[in-house]
VMD Tcl script that builds the backbone (N, CA, C; Angstrom):
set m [mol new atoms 543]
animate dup $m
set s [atomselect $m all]
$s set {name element resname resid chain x y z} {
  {N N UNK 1 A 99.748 129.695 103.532}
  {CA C UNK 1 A 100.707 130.019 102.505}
  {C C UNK 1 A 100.667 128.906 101.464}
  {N N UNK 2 A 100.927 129.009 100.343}
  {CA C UNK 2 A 100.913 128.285 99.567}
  {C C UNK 2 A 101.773 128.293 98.393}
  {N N UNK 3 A 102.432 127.261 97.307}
  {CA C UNK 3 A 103.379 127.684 96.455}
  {C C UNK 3 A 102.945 127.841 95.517}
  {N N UNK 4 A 103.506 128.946 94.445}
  {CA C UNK 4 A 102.970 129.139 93.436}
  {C C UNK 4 A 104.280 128.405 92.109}
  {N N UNK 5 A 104.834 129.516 90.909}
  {CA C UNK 5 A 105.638 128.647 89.851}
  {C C UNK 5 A 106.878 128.319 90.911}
  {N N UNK 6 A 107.736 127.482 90.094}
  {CA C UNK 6 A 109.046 127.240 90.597}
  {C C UNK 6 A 109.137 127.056 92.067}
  {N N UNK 7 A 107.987 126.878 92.924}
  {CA C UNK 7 A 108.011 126.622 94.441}
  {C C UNK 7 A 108.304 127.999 95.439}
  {N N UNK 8 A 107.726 128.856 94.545}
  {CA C UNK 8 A 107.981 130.108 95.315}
  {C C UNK 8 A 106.621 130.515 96.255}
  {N N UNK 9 A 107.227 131.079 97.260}
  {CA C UNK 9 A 105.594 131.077 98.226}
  {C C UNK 9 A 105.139 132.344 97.518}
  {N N UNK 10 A 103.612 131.928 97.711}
  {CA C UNK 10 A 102.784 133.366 97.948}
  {C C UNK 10 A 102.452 133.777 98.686}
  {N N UNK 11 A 101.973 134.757 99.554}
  {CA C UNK 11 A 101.533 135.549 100.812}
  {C C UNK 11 A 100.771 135.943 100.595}
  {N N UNK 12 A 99.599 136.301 101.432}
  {CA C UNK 12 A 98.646 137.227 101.140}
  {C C UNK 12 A 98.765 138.752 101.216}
  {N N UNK 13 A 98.240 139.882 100.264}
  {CA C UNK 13 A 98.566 140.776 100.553}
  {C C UNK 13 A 97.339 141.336 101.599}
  {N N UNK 14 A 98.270 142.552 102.119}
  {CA C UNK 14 A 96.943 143.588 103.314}
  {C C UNK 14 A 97.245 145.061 102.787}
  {N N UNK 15 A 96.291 145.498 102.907}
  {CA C UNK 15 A 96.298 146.552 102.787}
  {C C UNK 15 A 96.873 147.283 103.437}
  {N N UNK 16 A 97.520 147.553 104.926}
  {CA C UNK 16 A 98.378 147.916 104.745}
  {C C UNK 16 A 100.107 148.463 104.656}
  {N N UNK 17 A 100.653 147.192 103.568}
  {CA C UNK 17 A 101.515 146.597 102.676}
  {C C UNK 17 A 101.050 146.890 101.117}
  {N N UNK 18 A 99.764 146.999 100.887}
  {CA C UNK 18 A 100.104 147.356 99.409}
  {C C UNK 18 A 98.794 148.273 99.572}
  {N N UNK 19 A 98.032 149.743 99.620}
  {CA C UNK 19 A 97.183 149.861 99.375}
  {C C UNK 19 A 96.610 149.834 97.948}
  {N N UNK 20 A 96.943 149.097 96.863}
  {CA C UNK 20 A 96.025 148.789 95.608}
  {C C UNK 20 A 95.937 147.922 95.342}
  {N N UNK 21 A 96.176 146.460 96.462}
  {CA C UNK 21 A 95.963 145.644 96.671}
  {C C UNK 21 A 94.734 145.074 96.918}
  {N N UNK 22 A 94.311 145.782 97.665}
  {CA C UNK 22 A 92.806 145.400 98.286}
  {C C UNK 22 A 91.902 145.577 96.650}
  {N N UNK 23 A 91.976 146.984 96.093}
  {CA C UNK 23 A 90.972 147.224 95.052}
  {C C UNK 23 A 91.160 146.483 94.081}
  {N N UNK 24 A 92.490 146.047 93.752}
  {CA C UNK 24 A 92.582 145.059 92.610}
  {C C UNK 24 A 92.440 144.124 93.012}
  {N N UNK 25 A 91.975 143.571 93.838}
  {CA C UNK 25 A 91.701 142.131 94.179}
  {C C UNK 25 A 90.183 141.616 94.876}
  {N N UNK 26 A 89.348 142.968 94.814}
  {CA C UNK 26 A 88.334 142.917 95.476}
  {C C UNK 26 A 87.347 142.017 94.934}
  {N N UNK 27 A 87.437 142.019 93.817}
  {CA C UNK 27 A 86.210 141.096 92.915}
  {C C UNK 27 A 86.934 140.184 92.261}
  {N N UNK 28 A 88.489 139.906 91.887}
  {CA C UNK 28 A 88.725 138.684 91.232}
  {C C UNK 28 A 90.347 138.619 91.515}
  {N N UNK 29 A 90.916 137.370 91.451}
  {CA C UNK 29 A 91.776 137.250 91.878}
  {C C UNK 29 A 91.998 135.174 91.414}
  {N N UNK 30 A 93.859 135.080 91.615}
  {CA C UNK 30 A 93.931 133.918 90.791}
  {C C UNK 30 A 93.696 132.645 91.836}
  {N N UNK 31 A 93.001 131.946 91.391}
  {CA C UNK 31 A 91.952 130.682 92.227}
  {C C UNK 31 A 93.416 130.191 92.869}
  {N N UNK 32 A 94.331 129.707 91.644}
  {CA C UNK 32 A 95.309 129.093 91.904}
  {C C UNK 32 A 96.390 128.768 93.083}
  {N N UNK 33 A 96.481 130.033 93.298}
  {CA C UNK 33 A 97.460 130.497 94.203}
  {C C UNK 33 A 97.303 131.058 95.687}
  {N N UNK 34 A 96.277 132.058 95.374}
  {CA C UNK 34 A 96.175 133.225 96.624}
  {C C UNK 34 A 95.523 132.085 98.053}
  {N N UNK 35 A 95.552 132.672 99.268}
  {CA C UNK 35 A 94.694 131.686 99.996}
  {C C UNK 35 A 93.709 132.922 100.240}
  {N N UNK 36 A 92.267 131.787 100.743}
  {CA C UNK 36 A 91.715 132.960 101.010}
  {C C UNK 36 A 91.541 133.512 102.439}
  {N N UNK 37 A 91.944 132.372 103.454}
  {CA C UNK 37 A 92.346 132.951 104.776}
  {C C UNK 37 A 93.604 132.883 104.812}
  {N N UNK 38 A 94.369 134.102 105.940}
  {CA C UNK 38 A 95.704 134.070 106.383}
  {C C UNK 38 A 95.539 134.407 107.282}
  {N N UNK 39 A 97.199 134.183 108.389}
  {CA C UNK 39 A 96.316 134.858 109.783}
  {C C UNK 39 A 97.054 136.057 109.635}
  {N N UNK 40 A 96.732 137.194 110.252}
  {CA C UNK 40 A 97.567 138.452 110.600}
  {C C UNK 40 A 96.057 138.795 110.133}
  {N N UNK 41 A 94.803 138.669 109.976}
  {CA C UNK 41 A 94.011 139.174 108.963}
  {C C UNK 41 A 92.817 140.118 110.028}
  {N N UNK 42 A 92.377 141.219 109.744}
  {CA C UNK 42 A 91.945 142.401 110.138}
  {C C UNK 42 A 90.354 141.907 109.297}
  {N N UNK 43 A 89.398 142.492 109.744}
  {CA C UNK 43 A 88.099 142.136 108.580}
  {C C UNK 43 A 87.090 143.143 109.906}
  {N N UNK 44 A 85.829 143.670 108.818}
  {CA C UNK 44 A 85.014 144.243 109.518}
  {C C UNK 44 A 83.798 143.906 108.600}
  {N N UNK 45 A 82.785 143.810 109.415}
  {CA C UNK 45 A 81.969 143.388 108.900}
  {C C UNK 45 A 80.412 144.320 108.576}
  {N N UNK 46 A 79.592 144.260 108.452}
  {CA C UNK 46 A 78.390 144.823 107.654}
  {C C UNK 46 A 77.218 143.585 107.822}
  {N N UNK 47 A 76.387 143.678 109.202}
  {CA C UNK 47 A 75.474 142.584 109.243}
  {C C UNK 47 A 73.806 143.320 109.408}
  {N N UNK 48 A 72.996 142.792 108.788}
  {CA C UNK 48 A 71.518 142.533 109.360}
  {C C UNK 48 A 71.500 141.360 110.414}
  {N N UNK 49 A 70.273 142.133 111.733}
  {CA C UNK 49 A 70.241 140.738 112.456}
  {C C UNK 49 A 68.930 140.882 112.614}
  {N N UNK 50 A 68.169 139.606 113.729}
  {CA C UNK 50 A 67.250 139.528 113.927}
  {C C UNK 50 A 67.561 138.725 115.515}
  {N N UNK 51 A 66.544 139.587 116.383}
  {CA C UNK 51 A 66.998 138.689 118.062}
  {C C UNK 51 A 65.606 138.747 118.357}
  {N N UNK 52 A 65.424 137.642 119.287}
  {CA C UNK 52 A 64.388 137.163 119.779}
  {C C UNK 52 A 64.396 136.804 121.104}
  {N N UNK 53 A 63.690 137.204 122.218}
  {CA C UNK 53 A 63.811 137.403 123.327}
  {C C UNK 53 A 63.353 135.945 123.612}
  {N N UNK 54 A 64.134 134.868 124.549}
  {CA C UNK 54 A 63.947 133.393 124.748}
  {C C UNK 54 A 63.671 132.837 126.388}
  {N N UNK 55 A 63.231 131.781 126.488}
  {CA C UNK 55 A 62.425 132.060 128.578}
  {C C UNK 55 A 63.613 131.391 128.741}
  {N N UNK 56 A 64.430 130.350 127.835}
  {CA C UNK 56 A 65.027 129.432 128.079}
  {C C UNK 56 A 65.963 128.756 127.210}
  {N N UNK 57 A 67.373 128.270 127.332}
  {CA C UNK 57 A 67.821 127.550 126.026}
  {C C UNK 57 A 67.259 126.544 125.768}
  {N N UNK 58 A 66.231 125.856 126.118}
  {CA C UNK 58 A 65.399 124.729 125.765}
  {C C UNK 58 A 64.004 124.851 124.758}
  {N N UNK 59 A 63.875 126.126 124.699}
  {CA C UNK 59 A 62.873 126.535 123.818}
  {C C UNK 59 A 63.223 127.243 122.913}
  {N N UNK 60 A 64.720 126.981 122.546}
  {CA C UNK 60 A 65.363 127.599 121.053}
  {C C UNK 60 A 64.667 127.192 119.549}
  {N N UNK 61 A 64.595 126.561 119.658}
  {CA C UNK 61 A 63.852 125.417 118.305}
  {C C UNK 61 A 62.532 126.279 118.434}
  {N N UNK 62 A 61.616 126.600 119.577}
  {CA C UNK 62 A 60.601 126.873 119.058}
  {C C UNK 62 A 60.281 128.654 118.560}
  {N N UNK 63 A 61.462 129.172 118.617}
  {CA C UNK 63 A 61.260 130.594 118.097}
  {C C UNK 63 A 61.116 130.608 116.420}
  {N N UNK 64 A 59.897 131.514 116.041}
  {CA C UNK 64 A 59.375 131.638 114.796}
  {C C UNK 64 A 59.221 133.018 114.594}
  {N N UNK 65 A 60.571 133.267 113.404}
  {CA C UNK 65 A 60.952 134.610 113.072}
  {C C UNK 65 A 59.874 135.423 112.398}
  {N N UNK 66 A 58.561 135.160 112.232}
  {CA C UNK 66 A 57.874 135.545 111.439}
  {C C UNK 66 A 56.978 136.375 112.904}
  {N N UNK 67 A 56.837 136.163 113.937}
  {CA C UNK 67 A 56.121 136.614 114.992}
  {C C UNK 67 A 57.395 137.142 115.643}
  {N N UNK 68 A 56.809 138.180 116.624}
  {CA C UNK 68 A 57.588 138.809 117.719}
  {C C UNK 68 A 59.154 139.196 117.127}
  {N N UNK 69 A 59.733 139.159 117.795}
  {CA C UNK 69 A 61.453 139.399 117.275}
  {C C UNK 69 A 61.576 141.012 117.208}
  {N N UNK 70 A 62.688 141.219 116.929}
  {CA C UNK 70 A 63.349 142.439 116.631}
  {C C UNK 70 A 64.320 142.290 115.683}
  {N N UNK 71 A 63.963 143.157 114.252}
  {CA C UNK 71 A 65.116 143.215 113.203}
  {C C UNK 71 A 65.802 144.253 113.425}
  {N N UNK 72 A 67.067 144.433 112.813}
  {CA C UNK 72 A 68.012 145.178 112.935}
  {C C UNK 72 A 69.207 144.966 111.855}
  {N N UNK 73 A 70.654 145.780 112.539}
  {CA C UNK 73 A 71.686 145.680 112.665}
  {C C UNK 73 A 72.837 145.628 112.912}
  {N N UNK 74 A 74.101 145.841 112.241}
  {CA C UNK 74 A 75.338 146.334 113.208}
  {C C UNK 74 A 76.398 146.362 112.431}
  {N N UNK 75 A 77.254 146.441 113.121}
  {CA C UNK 75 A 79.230 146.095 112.601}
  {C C UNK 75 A 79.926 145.694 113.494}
  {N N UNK 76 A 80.966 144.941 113.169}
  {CA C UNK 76 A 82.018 144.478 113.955}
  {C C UNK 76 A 83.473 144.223 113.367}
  {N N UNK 77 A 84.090 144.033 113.723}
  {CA C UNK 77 A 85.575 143.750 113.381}
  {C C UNK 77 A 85.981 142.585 114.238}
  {N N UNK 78 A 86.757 141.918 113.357}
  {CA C UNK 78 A 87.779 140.895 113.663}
  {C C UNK 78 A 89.303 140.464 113.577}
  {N N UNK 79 A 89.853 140.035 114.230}
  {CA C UNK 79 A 91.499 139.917 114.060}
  {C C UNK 79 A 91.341 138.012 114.111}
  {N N UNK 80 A 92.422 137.743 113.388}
  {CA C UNK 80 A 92.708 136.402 113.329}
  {C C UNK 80 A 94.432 136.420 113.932}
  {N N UNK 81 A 94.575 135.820 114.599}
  {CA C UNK 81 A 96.030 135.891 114.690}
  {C C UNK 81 A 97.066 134.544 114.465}
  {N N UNK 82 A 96.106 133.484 113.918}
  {CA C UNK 82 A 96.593 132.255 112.943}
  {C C UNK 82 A 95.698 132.429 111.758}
  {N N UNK 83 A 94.980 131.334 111.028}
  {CA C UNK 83 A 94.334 131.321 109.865}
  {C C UNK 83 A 92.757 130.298 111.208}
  {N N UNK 84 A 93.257 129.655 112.318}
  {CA C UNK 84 A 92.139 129.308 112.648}
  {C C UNK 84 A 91.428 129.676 114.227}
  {N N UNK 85 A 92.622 131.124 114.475}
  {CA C UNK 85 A 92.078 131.516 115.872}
  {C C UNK 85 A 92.088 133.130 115.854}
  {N N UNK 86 A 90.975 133.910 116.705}
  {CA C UNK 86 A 91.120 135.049 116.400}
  {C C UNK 86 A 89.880 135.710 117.280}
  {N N UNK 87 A 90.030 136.880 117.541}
  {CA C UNK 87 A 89.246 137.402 118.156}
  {C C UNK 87 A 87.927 138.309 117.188}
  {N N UNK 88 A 86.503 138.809 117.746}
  {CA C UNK 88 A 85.823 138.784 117.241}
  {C C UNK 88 A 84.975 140.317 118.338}
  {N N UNK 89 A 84.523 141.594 117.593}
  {CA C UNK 89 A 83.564 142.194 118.508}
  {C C UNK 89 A 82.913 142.925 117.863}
  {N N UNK 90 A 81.642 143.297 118.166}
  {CA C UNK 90 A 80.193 143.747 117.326}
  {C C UNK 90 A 79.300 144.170 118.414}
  {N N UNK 91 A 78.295 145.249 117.910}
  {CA C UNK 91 A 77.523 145.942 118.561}
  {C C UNK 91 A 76.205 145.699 117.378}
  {N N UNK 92 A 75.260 145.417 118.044}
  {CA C UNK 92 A 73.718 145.481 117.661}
  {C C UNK 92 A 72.920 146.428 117.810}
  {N N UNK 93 A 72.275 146.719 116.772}
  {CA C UNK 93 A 71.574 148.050 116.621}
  {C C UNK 93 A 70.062 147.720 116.171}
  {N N UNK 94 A 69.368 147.366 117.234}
  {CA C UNK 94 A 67.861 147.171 117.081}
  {C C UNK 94 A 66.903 148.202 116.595}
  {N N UNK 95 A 65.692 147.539 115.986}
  {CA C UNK 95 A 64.696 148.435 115.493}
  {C C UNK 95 A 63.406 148.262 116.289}
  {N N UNK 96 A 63.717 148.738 117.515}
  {CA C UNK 96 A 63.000 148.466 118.890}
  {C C UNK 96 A 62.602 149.988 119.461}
  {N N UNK 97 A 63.190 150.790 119.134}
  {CA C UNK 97 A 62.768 152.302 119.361}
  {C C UNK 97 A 63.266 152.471 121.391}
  {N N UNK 98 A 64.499 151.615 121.457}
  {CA C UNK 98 A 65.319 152.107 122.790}
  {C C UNK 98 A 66.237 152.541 122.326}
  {N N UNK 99 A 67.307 152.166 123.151}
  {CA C UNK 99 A 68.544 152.836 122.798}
  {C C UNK 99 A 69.189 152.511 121.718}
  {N N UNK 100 A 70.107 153.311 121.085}
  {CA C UNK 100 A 70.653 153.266 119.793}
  {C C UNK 100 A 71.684 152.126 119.655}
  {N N UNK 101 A 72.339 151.609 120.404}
  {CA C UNK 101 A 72.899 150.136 120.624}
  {C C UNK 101 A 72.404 149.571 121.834}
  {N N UNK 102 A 71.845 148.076 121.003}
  {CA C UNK 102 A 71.339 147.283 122.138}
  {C C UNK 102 A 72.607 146.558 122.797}
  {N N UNK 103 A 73.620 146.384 122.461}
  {CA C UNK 103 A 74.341 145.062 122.983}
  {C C UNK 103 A 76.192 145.539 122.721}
  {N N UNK 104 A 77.062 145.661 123.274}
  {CA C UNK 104 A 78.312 145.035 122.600}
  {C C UNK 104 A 78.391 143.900 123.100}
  {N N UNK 105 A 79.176 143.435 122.684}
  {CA C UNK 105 A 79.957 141.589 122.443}
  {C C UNK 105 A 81.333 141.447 121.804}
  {N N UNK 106 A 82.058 140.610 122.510}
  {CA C UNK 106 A 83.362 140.515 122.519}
  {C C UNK 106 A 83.284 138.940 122.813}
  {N N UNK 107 A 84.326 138.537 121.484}
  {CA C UNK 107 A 84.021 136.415 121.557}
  {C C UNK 107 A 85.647 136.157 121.110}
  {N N UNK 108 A 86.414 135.440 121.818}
  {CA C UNK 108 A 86.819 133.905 120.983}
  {C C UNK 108 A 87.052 133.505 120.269}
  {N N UNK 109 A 87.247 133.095 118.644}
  {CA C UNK 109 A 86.353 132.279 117.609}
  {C C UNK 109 A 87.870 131.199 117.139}
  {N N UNK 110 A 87.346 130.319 116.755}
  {CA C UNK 110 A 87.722 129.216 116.506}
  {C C UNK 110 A 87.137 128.930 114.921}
  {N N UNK 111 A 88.191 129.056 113.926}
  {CA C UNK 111 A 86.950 128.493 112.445}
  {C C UNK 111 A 88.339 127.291 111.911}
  {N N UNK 112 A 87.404 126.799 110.827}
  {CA C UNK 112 A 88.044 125.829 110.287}
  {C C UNK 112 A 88.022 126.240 108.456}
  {N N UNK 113 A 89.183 126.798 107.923}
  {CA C UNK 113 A 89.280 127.189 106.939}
  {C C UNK 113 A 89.228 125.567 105.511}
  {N N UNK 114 A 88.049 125.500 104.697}
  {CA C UNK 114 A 88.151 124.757 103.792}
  {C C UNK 114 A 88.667 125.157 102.793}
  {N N UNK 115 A 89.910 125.148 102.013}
  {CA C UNK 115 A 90.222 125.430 100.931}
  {C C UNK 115 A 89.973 124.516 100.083}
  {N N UNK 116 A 90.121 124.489 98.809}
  {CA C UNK 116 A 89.671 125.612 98.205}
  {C C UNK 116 A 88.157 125.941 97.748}
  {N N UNK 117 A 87.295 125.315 98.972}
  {CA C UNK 117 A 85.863 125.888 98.555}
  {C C UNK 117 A 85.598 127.130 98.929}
  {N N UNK 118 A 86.798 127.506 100.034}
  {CA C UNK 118 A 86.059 129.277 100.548}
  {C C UNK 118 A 85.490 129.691 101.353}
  {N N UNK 119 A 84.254 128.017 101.906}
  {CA C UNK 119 A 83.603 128.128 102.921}
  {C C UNK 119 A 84.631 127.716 104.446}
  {N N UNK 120 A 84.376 128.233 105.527}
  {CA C UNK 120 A 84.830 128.347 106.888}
  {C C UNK 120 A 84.008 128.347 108.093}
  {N N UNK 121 A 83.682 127.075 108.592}
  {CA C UNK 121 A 82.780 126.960 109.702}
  {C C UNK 121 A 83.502 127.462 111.239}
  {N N UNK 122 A 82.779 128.354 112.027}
  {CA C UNK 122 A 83.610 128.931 113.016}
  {C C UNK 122 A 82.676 128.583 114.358}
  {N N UNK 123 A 83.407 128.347 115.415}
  {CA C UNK 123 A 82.548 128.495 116.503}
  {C C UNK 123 A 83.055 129.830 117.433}
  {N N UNK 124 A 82.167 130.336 118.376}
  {CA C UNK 124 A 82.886 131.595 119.448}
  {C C UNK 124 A 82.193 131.422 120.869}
  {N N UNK 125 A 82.824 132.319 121.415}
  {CA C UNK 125 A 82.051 132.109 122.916}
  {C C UNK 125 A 82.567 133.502 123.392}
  {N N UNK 126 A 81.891 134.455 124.424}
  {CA C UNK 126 A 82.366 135.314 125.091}
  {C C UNK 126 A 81.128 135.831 125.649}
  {N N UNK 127 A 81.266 137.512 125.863}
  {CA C UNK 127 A 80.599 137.984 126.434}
  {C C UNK 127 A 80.506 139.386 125.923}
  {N N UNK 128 A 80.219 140.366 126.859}
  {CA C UNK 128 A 79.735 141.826 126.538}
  {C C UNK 128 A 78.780 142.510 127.717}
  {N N UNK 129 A 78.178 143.820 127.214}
  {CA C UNK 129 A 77.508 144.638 127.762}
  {C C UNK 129 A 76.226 144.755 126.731}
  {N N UNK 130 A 74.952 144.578 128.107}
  {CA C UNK 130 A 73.773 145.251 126.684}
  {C C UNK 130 A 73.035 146.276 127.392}
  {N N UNK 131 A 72.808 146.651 126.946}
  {CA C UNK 131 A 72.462 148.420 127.019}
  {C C UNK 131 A 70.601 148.364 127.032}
  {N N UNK 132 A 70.386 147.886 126.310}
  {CA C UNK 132 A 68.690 147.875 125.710}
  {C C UNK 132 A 67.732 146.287 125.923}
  {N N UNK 133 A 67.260 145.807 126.399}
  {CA C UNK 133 A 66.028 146.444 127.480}
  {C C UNK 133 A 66.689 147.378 128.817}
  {N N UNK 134 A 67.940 146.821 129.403}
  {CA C UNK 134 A 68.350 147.128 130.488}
  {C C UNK 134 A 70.285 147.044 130.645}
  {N N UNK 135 A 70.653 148.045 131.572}
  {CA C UNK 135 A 72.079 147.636 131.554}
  {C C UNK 135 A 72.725 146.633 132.101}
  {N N UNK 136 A 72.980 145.567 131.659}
  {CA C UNK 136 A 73.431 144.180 132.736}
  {C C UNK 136 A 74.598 143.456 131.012}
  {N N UNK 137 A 75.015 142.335 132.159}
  {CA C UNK 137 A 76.298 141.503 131.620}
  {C C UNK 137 A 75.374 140.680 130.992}
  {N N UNK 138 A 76.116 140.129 129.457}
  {CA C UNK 138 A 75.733 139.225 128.463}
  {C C UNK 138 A 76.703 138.419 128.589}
  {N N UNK 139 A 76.298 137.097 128.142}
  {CA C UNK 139 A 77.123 135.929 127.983}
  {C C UNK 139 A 76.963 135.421 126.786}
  {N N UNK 140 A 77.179 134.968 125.800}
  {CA C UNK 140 A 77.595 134.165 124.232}
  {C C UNK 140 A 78.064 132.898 123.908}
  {N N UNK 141 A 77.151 132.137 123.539}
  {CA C UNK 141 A 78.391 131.207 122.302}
  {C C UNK 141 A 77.136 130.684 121.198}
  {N N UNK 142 A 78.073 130.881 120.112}
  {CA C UNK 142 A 77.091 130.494 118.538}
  {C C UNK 142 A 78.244 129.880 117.592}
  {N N UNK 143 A 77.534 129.809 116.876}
  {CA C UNK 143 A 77.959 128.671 115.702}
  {C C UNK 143 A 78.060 129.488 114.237}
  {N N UNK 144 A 79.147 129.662 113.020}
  {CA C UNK 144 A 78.679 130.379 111.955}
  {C C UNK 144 A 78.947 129.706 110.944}
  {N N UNK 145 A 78.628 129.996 109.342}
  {CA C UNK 145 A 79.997 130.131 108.212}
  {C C UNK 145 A 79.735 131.462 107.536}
  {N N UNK 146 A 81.148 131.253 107.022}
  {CA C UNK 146 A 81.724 132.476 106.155}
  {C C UNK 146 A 82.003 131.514 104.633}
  {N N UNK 147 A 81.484 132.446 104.062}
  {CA C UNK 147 A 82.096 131.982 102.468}
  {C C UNK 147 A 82.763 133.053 101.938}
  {N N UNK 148 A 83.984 132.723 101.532}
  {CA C UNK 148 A 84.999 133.775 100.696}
  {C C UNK 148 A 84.818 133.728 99.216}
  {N N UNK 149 A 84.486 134.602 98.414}
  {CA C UNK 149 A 84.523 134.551 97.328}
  {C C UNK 149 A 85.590 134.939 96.643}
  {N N UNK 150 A 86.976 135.223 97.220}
  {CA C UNK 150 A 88.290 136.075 97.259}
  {C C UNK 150 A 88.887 136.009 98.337}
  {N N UNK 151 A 90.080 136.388 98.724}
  {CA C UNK 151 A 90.928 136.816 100.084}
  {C C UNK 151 A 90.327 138.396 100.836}
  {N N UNK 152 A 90.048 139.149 99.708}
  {CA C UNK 152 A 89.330 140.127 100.598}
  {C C UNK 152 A 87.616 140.585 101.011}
  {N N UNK 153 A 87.092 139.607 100.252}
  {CA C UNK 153 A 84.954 139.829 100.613}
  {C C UNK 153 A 84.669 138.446 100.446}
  {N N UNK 154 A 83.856 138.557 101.502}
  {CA C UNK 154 A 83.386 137.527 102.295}
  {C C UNK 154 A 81.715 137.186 102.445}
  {N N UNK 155 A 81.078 136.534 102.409}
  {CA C UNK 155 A 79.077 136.396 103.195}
  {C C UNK 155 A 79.542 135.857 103.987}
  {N N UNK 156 A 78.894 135.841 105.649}
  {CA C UNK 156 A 78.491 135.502 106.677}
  {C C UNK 156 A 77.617 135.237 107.077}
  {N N UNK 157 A 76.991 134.175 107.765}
  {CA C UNK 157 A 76.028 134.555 108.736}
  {C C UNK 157 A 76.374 133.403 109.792}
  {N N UNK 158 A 75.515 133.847 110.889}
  {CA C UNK 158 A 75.956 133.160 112.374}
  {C C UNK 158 A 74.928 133.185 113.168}
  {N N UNK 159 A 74.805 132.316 114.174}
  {CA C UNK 159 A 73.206 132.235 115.542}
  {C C UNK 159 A 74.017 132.117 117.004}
  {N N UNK 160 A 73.487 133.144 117.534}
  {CA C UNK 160 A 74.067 132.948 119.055}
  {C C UNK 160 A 73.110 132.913 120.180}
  {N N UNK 161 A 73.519 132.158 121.077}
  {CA C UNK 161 A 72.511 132.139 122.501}
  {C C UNK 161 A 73.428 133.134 123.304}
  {N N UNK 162 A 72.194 134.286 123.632}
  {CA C UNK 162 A 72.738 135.002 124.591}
  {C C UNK 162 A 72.331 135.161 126.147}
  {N N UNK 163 A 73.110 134.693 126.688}
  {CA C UNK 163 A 72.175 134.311 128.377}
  {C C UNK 163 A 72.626 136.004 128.738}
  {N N UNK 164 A 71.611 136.177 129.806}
  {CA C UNK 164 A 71.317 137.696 130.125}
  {C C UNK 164 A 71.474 137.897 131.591}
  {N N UNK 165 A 71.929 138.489 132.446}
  {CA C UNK 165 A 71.884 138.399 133.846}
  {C C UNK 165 A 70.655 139.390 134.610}
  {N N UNK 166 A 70.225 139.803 134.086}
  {CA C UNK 166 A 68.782 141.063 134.179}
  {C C UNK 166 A 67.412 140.452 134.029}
  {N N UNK 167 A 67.681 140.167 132.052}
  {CA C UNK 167 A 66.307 140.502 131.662}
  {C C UNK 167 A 66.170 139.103 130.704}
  {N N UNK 168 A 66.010 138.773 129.673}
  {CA C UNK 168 A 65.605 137.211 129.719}
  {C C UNK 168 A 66.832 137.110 127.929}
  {N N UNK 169 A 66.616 135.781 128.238}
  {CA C UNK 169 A 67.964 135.542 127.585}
  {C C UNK 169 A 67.340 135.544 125.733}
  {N N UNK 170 A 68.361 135.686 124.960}
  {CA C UNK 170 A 67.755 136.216 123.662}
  {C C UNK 170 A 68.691 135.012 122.739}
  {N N UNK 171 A 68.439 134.692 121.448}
  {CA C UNK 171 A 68.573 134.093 120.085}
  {C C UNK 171 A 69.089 135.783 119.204}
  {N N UNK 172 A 70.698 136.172 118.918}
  {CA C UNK 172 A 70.571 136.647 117.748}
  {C C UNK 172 A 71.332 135.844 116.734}
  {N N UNK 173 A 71.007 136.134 115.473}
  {CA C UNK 173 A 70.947 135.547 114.318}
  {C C UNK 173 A 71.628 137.133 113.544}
  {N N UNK 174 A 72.917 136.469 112.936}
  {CA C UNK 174 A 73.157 137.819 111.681}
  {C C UNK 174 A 73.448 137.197 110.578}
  {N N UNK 175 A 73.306 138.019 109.311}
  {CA C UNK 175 A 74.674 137.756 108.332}
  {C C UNK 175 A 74.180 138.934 107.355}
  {N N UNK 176 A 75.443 138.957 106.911}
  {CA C UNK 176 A 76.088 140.486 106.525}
  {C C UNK 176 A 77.213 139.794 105.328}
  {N N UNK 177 A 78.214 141.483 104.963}
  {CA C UNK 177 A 79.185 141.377 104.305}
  {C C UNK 177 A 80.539 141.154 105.074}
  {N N UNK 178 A 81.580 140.526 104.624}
  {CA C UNK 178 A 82.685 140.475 105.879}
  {C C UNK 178 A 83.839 141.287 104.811}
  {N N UNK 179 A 84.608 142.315 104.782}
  {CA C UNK 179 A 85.380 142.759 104.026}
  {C C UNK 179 A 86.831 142.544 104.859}
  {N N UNK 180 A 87.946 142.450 104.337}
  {CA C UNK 180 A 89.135 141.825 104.948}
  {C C UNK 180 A 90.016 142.549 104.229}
  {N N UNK 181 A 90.782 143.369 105.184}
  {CA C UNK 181 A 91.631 144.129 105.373}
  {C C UNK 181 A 93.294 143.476 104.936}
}
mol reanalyze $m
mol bondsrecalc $m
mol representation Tube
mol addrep $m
């Protein structure tokens, strides 16, 4: 929250509390005042990824996106329920010619909101179900940022180690659009 003239707070608006809120504010909005994280905040996202099947977390460094890998994508949604804690879940959609979702995932996240540059470094950890090579339990934790260019659109991107209980543990890598509800 923050004050604007005469020491009066501002709030962020949500959509939905004002629906012409979001559209009038989608591309510009006053630097001054607005924040661009709040918590109560809803966001879904719009990512390209790329995963790479790994023998080991010790041979992270040596994966080279230009060989082997699998590109793709996905969506996910997020809830914040302060401005620096919040939950996080997404499904991956490989261009591997198996099943139509490789993975859900469900994380944690922890970010650290910089005002007023916009940028927000987050960490997460959790887990999920993956579907594609095989059906077995996933495990998670990665590192991201988000840059806000506004309170409601966002760039992302993020790298996660995913240990695998089946089939061998994978590197995905996304970033996408983050739109905020």
């Amino acid at each position: 929250m923050t004050f604007g003239v005469a020491g009066m707070a501002n709030a962020a608006v949500h959509i939905w509390e004002d629906p012409s809120g979001w559209s009038s504010t989608a591309f510009c909005f006053d630097y001054g005042t607005t924040p661009k994280y709040t918590a109560n905040e809803l966001s879904l996202d719009m990512f390209a990824s790329y995963v790479h099947a790994e023998e080991k977390f010790s041979h992270l460094f040596q994966t080279n996106i230009r060989h082997d890998g699998n590109w793709g994508g996905g969506v996910g949604v997020n809830y914040f329920f302060t401005r620096e804690f919040g939950i996080m879940g997404d499904i991956n959609i490989g261009n591997n010619g198996g099943n139509f979702v490789d993975q859900a995932m469900g994380a944690g996240v922890i970010r650290i909101p910089l005002e007023p540059t916009g940028l927000a470094p987050y960490i997460f950890g959790g887990g999920g179900r993956g579907f594609d090579p095989s059906w077995e339990w996933l495990f998670q934790a990665g590192v991201g940022l988000e840059w806000r260019m506004n309170p409601v659109t966002g760039l992302f991107t993020d790298a996660r180690y995913i240990w695998a209980d089946k089939s061998s543990d994978r590197l995905l890598i996304r970033t996408g659009l983050r739109i905020v509800f």
